[in-house]
Backbone as a chain_set.jsonl record, in Angstrom:
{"seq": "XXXXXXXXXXXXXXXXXXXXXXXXXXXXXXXXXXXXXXXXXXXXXXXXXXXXXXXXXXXXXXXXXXXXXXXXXXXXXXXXXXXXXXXXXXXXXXXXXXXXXXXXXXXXXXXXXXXXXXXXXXXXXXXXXXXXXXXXXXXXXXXXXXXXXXXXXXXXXXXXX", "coords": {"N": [[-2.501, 19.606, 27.022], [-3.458, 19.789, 24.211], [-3.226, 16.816, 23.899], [-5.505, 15.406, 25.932], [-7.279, 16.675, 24.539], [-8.236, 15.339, 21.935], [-8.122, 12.793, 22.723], [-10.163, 12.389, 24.288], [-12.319, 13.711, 22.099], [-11.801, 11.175, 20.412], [-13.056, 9.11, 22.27], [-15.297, 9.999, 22.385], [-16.354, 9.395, 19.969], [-15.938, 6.468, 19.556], [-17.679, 5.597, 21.351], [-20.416, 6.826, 20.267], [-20.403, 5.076, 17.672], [-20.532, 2.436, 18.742], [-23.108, 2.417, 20.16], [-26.194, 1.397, 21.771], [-25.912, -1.348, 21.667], [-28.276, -1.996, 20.919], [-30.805, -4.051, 18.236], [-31.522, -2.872, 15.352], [-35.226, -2.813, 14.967], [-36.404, -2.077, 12.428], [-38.68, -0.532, 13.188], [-42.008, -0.282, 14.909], [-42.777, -3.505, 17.209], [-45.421, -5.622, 17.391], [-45.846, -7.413, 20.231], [-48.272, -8.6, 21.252], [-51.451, -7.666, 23.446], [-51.972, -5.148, 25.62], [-50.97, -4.591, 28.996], [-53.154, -5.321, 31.556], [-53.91, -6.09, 34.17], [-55.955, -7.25, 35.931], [-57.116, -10.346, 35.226], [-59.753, -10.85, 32.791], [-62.855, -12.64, 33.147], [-64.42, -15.512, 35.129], [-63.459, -15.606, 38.39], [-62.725, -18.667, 39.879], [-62.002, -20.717, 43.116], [-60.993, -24.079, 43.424], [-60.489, -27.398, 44.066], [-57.671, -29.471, 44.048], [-55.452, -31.987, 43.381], [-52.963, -31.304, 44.799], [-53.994, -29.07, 46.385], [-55.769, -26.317, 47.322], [-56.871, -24.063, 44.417], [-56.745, -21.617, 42.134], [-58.999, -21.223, 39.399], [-59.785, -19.348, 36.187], [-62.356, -18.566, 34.057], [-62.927, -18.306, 31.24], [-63.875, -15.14, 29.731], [-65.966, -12.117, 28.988], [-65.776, -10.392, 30.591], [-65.912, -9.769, 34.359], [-68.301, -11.892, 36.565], [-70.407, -11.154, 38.345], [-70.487, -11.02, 41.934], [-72.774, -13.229, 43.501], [-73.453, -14.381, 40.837], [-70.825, -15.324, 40.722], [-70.567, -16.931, 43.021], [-72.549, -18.938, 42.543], [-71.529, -20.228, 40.325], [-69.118, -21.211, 41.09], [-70.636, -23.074, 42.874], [-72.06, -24.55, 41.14], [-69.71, -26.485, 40.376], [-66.432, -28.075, 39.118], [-66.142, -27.594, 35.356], [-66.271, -29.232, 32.877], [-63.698, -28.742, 31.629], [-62.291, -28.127, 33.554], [-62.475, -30.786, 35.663], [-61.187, -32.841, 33.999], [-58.567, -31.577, 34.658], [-57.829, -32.45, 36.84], [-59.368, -30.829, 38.783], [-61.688, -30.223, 41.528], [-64.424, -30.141, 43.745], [-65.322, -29.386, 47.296], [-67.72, -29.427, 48.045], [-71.207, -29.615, 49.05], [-73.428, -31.049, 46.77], [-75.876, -30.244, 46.714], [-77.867, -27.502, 47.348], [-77.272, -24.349, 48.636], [-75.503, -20.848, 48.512], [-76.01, -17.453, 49.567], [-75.398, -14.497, 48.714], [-74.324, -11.333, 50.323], [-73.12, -8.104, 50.227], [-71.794, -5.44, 52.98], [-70.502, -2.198, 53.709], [-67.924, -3.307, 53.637], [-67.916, -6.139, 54.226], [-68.246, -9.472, 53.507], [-71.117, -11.606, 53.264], [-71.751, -14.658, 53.258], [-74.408, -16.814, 53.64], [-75.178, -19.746, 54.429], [-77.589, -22.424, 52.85], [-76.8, -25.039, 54.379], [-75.628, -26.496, 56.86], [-72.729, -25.262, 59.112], [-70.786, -26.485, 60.111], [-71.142, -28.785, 58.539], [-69.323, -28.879, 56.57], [-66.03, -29.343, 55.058], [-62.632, -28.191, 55.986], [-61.668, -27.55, 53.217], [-63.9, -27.131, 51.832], [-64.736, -24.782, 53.113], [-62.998, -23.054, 52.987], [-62.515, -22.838, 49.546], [-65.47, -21.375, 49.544], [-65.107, -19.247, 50.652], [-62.09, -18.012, 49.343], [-63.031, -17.442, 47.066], [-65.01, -15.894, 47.366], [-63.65, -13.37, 48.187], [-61.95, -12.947, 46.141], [-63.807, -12.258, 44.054], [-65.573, -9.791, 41.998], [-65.562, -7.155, 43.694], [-67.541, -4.172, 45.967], [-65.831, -2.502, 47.125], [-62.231, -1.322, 47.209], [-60.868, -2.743, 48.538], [-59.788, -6.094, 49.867], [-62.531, -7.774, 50.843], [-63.837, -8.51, 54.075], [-65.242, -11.534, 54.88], [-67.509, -13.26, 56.173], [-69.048, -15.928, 57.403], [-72.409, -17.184, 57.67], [-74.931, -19.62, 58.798], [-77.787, -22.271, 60.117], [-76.388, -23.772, 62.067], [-74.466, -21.428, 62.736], [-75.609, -18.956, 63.599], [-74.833, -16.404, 63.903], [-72.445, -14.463, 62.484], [-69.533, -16.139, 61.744], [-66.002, -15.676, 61.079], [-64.032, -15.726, 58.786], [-60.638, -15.847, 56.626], [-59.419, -16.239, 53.353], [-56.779, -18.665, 53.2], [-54.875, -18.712, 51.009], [-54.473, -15.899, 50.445], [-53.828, -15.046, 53.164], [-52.573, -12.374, 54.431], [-50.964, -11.625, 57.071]], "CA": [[-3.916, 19.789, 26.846], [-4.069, 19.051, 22.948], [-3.529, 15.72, 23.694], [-6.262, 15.624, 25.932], [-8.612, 16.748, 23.407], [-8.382, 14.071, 20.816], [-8.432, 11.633, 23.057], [-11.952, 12.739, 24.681], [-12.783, 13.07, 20.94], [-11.518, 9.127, 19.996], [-13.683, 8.078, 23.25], [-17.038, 9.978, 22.127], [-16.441, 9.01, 18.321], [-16.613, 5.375, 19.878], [-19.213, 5.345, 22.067], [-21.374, 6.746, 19.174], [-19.834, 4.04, 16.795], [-21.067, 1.569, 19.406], [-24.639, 2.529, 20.439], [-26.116, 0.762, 22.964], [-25.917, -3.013, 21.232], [-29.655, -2.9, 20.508], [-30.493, -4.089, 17.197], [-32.684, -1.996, 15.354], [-36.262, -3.465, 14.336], [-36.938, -1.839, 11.576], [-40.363, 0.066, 13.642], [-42.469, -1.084, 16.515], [-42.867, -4.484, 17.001], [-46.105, -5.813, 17.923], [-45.993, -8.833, 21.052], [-49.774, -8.719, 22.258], [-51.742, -6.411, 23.769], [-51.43, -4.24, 26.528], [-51.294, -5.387, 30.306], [-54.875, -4.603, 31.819], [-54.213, -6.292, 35.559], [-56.668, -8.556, 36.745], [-57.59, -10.73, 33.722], [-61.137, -11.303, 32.481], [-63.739, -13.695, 33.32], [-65.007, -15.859, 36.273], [-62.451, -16.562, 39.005], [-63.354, -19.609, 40.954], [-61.184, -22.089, 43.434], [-61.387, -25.145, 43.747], [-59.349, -28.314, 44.914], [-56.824, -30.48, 43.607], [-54.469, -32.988, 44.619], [-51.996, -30.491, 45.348], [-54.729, -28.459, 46.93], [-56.848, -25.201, 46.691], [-56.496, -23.555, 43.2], [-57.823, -20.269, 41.126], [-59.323, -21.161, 37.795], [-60.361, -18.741, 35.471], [-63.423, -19.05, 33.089], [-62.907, -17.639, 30.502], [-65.638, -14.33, 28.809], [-65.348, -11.055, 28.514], [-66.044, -9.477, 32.233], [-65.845, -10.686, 35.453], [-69.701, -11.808, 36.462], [-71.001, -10.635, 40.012], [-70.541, -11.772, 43.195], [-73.481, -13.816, 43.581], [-72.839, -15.088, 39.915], [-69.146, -16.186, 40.858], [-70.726, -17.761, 44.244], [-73.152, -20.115, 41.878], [-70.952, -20.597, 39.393], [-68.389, -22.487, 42.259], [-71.444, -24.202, 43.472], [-72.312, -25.638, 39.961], [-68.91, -27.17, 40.295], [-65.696, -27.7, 38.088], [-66.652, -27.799, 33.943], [-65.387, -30.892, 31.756], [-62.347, -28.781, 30.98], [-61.702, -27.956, 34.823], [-62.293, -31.296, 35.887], [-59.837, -32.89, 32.942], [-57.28, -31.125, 34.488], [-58.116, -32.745, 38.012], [-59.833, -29.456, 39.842], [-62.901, -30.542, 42.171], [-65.323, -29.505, 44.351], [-65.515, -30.674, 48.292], [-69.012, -28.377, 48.489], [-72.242, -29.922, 48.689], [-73.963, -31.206, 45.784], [-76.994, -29.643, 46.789], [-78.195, -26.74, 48.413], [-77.576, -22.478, 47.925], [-75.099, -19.811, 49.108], [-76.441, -16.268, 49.052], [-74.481, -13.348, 49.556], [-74.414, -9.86, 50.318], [-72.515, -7.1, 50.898], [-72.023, -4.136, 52.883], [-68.94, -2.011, 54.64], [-66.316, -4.155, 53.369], [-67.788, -7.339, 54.376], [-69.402, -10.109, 52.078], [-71.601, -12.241, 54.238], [-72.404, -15.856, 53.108], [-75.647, -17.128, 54.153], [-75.441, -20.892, 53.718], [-78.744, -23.292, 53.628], [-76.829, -25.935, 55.404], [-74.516, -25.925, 58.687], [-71.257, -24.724, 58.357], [-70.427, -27.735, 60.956], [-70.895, -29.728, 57.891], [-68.376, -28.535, 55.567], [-64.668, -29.478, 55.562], [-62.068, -26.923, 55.782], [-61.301, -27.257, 52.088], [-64.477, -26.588, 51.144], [-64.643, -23.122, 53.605], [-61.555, -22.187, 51.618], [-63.367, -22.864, 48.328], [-66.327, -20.316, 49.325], [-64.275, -17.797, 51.153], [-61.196, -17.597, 48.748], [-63.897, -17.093, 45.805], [-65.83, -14.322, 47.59], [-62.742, -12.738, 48.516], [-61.47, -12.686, 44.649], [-65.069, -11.675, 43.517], [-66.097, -8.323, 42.341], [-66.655, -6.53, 45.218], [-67.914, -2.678, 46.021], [-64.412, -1.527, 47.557], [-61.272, -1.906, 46.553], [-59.8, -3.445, 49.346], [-60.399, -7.666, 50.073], [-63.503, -7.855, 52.122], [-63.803, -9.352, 55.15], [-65.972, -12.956, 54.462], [-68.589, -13.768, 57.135], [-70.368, -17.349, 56.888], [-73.464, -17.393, 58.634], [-75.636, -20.766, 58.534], [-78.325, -22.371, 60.948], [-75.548, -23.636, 63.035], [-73.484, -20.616, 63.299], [-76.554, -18.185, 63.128], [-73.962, -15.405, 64.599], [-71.417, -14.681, 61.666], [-68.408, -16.263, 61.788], [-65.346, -14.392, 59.729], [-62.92, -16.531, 57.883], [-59.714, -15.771, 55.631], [-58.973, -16.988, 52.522], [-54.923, -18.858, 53.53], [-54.07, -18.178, 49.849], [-54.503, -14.504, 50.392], [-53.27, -14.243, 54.143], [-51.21, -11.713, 55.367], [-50.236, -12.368, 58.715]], "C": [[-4.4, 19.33, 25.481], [-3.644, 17.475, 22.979], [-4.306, 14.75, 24.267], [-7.412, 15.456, 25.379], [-9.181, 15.583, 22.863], [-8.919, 12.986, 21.352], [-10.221, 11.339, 23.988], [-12.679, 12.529, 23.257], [-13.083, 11.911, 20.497], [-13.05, 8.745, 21.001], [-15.126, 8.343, 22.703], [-17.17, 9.222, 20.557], [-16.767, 7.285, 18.808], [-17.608, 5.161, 20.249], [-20.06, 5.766, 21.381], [-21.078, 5.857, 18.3], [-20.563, 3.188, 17.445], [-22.531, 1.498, 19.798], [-24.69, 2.094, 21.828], [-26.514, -0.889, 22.834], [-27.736, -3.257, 20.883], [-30.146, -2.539, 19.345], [-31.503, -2.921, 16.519], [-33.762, -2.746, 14.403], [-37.158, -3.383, 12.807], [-38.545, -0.833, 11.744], [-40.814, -1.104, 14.78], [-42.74, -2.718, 15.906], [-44.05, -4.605, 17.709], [-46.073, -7.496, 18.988], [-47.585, -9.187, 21.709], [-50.282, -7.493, 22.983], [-51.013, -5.718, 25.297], [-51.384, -4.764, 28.203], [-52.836, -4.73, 31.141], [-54.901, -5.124, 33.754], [-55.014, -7.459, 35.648], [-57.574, -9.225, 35.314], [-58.672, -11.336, 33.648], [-61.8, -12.343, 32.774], [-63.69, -14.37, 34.699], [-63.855, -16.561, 37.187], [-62.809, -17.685, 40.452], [-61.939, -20.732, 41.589], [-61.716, -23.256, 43.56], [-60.125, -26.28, 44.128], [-59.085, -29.092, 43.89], [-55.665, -31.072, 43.963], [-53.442, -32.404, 44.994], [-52.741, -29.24, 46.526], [-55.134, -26.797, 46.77], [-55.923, -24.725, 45.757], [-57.469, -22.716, 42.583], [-57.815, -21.14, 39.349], [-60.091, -19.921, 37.239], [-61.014, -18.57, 34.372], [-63.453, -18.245, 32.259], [-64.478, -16.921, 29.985], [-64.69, -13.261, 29.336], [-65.697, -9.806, 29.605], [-66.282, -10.374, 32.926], [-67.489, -10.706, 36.26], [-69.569, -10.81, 38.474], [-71.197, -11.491, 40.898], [-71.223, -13.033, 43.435], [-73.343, -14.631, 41.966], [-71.654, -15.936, 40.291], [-69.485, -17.479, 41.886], [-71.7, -19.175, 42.729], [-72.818, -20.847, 40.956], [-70.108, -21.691, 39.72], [-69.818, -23.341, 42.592], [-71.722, -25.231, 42.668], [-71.234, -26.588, 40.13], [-67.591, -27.052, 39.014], [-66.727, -28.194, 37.046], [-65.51, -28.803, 33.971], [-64.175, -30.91, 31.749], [-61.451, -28.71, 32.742], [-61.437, -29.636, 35.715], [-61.182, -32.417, 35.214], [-58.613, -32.696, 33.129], [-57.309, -31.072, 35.808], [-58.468, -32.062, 39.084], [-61.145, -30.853, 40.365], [-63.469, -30.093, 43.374], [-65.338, -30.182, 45.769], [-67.367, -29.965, 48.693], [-69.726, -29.611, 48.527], [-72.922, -30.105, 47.249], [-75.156, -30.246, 45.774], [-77.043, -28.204, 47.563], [-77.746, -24.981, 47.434], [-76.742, -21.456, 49.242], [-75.298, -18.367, 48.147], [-75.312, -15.188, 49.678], [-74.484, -11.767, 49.424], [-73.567, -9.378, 50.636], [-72.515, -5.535, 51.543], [-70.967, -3.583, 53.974], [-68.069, -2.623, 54.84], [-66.343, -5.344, 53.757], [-69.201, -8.254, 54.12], [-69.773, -10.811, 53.681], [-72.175, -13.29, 53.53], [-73.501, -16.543, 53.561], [-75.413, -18.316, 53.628], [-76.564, -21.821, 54.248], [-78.191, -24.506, 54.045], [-75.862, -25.443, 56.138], [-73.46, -26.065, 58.177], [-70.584, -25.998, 58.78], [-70.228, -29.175, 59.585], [-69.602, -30.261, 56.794], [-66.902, -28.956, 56.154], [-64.159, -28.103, 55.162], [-61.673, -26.571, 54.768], [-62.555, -26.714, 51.628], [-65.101, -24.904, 51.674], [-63.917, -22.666, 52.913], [-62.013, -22.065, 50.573], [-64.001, -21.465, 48.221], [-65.822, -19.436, 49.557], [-63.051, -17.11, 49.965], [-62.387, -17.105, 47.391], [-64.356, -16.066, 45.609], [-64.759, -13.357, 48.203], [-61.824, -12.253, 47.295], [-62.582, -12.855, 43.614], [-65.251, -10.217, 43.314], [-66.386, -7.86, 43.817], [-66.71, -4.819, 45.238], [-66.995, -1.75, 46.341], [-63.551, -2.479, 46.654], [-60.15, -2.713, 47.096], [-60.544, -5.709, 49.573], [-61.279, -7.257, 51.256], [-63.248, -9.065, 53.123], [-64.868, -10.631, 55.148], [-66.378, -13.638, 55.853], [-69.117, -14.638, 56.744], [-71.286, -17.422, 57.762], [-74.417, -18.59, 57.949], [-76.589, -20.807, 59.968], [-77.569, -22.873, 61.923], [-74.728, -22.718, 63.894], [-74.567, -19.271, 62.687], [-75.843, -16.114, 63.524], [-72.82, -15.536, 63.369], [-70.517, -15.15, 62.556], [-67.524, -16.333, 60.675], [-64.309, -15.453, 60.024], [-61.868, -15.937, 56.745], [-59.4, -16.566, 54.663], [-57.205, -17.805, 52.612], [-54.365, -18.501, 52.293], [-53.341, -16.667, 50.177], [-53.857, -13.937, 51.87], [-52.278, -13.875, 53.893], [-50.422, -11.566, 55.886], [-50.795, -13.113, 59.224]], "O": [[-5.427, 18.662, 25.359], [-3.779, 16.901, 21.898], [-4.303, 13.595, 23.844], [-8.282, 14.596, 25.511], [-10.219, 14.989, 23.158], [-9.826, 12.299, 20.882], [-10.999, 10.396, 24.135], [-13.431, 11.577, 23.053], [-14.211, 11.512, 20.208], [-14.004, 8.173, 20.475], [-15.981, 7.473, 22.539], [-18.151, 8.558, 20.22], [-17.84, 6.823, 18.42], [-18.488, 4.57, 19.623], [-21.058, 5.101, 21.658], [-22.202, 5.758, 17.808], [-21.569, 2.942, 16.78], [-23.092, 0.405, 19.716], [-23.867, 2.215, 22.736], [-27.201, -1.529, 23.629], [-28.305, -4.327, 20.669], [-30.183, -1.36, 18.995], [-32.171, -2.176, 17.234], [-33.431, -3.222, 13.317], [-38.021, -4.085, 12.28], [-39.301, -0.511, 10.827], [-40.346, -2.139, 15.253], [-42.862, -3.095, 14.741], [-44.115, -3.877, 18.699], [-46.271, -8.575, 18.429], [-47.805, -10.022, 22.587], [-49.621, -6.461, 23.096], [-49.892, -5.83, 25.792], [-52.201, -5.678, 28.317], [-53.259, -3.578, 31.044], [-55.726, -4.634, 34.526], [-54.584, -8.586, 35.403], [-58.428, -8.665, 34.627], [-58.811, -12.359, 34.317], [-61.076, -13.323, 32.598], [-62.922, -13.844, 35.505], [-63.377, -17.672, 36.958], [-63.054, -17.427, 41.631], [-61.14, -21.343, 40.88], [-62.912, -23.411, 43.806], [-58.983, -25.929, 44.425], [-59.869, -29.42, 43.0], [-54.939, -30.621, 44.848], [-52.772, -33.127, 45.731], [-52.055, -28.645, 47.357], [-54.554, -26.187, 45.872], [-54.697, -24.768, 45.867], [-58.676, -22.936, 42.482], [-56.938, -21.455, 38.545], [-61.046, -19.512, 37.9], [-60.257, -18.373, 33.421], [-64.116, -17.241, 32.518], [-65.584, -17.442, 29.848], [-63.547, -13.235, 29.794], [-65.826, -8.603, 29.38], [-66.708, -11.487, 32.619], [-67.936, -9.602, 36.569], [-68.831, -10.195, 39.243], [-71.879, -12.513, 40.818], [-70.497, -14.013, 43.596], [-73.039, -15.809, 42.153], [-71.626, -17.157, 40.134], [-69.007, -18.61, 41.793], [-71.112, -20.141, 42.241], [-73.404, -21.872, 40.608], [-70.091, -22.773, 39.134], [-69.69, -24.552, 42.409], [-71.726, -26.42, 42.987], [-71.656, -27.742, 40.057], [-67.651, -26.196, 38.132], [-67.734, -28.855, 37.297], [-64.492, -29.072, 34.608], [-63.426, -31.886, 31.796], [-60.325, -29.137, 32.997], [-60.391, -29.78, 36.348], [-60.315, -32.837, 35.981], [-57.678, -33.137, 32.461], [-56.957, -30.015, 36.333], [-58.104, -32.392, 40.213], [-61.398, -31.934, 39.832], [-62.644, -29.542, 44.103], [-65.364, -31.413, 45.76], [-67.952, -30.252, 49.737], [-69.169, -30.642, 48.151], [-72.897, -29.085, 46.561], [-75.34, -29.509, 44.806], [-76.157, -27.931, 48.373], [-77.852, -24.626, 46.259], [-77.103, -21.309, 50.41], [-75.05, -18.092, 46.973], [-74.665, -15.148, 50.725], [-74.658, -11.172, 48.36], [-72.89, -9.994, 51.459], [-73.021, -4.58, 50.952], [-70.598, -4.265, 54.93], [-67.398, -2.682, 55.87], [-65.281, -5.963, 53.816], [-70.403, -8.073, 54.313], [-69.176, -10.707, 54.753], [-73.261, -12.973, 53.045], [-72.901, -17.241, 54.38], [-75.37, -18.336, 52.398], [-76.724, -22.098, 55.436], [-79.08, -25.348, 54.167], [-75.348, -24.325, 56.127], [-73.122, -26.697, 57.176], [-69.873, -26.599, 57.974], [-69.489, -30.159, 59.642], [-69.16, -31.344, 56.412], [-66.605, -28.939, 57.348], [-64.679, -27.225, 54.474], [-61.216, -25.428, 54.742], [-62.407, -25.708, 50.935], [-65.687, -24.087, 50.964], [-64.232, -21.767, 52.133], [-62.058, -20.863, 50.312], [-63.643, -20.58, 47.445], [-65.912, -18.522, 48.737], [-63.064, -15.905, 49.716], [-62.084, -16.012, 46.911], [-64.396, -15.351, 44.607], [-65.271, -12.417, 48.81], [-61.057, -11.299, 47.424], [-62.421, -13.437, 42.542], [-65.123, -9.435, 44.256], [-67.187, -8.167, 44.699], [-65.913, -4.215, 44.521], [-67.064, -0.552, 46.069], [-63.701, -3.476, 45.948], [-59.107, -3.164, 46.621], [-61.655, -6.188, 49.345], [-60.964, -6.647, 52.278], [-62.675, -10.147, 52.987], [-65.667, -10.186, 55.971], [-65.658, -14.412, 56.484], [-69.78, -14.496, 55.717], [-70.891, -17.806, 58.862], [-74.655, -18.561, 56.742], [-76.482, -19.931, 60.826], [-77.988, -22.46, 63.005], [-74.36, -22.853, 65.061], [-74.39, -18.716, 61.602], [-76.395, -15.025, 63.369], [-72.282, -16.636, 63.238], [-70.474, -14.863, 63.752], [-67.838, -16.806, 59.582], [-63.885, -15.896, 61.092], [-62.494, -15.476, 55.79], [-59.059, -17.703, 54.986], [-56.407, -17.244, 51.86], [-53.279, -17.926, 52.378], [-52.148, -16.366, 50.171], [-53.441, -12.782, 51.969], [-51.298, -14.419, 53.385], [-49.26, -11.381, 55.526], [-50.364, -13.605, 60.267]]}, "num_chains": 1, "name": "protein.A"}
């Protein structure tokens, strides 16, 4: 049994001798701030030759729905296009949108018939990673004078199943 002992002794006297190999800093170290989640300012997709893509515009809150929607309509900026993003939307024209019970509803002043499927992805993935009133992804209705009856679209980034 006393020889035993010692040798339990020897093993803890090491393993405190040893630590746990990490060095010591001298006090906290600062690397940046803190993680906050969904990071600031305007998130808009748009297309590029690899195809649909989130940019984020930089400021210091994320604007509102209807902000984010006009903000994609304006199109990519200097620095977005620079870095080959682009737009298949309409040059012209106005999507309005509302919400209510978990689902945004697009109102667009031309026919949906007109749009390619990149640029449905555009509006839908945008208003689907827009402020919205819940906390779950809303459901994204486009209604136009063609399709005067919503019709509900998914963002493919964001599907599910």
């Amino acid at each position: 049994m006393t020889i035993r002992r010692p040798a339990v002794a020897a093993a803890a006297l090491l393993l405190t001798a040893c630590g746990c190999s990490i060095p010591d800093t001298g006090g906290a170290v600062r690397t940046g701030g803190p993680a906050t989640g969904i990071k600031p300012g305007t998130r808009l997709y748009f297309l590029s030759p690899q195809g649909i893509r989130l940019t984020i515009r930089p400021g210091t809150e994320r604007e509102s729905l209807q902000q984010t929607l006009d903000a994609l309509m304006a199109g990519p900026d200097q620095t977005e296009r620079h870095t080959g993003l682009y737009s298949d939307l309409p040059g012209s024209g106005r999507v309005t949108a509302s919400s209510a019970g978990g689902t945004v509803t697009l109102r667009l002043s031309w026919q949906t018939a007109s749009l390619s499927p990149s640029a449905i992805q555009q509006l839908v993935c945008t208003a689907e990673d827009a402020p919205a009133p819940t906390a779950t992804v809303p459901r994204i209705a486009l209604v136009s004078s063609d399709a005067p009856a919503p019709v509900f679209q998914q963002c493919d980034l964001h599907r599910t199943g």
